[in-house]
C-alpha positions as CSV (number, residue, x, y, z in Angstrom):
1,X,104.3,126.7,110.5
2,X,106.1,124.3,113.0
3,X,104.6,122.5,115.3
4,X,106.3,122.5,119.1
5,X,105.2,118.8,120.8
6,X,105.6,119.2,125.0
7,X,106.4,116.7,127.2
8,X,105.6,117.3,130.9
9,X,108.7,115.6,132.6
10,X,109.8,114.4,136.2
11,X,113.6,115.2,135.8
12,X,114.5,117.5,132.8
13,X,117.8,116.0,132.9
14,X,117.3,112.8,132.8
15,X,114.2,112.6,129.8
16,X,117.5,114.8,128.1
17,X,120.1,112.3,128.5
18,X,117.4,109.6,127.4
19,X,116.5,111.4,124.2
20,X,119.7,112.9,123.4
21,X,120.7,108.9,123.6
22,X,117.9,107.8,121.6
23,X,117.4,110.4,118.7
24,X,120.7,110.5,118.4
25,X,121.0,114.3,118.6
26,X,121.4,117.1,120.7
27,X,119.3,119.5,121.6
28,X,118.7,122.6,120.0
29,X,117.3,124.5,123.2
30,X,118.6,122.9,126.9
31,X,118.0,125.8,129.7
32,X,116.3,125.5,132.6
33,X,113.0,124.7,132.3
34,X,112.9,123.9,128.7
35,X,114.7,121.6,126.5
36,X,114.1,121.1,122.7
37,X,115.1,118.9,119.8
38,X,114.9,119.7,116.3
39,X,113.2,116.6,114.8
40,X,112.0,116.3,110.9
41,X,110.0,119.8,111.0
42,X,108.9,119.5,114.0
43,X,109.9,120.3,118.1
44,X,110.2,117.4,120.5
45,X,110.1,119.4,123.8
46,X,110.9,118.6,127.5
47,X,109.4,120.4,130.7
48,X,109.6,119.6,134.2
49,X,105.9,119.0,135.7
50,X,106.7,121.6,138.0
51,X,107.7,124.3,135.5
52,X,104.2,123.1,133.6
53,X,102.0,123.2,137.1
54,X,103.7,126.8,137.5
55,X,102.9,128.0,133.9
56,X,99.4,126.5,133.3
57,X,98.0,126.7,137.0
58,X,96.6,123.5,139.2
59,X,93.4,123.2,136.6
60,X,95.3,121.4,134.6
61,X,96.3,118.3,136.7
62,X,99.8,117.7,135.5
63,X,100.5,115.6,138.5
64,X,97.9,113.1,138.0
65,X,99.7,110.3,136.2
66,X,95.9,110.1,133.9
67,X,97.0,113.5,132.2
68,X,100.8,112.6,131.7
69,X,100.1,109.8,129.3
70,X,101.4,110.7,125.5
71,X,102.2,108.8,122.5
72,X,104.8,110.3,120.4
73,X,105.0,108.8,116.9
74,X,108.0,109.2,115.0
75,X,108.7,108.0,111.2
76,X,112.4,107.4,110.8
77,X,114.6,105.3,108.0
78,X,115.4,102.8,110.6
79,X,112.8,102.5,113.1
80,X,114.1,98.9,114.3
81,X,117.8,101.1,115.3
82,X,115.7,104.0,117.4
83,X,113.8,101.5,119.2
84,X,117.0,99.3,120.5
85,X,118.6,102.5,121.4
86,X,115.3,103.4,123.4
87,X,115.7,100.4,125.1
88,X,119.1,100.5,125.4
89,X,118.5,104.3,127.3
90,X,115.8,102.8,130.2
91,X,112.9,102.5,128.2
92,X,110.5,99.7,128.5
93,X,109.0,98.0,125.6
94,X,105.5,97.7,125.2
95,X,105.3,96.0,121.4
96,X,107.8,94.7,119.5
97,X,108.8,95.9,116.2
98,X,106.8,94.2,113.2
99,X,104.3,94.9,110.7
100,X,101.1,97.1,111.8
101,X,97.8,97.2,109.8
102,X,98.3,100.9,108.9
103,X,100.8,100.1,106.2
104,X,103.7,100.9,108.8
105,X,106.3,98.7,110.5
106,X,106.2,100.0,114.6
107,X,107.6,99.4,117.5
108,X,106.8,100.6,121.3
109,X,108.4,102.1,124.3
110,X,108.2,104.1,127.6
111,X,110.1,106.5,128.5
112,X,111.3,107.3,131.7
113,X,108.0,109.4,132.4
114,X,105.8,106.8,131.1
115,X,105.0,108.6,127.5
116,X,104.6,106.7,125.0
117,X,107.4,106.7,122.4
118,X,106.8,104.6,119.0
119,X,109.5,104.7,116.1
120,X,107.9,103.2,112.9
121,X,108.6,103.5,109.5
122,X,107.0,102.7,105.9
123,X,106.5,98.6,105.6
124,X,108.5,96.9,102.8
125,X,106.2,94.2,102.7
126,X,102.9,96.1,102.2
């Protein structure tokens, strides 16, 4: 099993330069429509709110900024590196790197579409 994690995008090419920049990776997948990256087991996807309006029909609401919101959580080795490059890339920080209560060291970001993006990894301290 692998499991495939979708953002819904305003400019495909753009969220791809930003992640390509901060993961530190290229894609695996980059067509129209669709990109993918190959992260740890699982798929860190890319798709254009249009392309997602198109496939899942105006029920869904994928323009409404409400239903855009995402967090994606990512453990890495050096989650203080991933952040800084986040920033670096456009994004916008939102909480610092340090210590959480969960046993993890975290920090926050936006990306260009306003997701969520956290890079933590285990505490050394707890």
């Amino acid at each position: 099993m692998k499991a495939h994690f979708i953002l819904f995008v305003a400019d495909q090419q753009a969220s791809t330069r930003f992640y390509t920049e901060v993961m530190d990776i290229t894609p695996s997948l980059n067509v129209a429509g669709m990109t993918e990256f190959d992260i740890g087991g699982a798929v860190l996807g890319l798709m254009p709110r249009a392309g997602a309006e198109k496939l899942l029909g105006p029920a869904a609401q994928i323009s409404s900024d409400a239903n855009n919101r995402a967090e994606t959580y990512i453990v890495v080795e050096d989650a203080r590196t991933f952040h800084c490059r986040a920033l670096n890339a456009g994004g916008v920080e939102i909480s610092p790197f340090f210590v959480r209560d969960w046993g993890h060291s975290a920090a926050y970001s936006l990306d260009p579409d306003g997701h969520i993006l956290a890079f933590a990894e285990l505490s050394k301290t707890m």
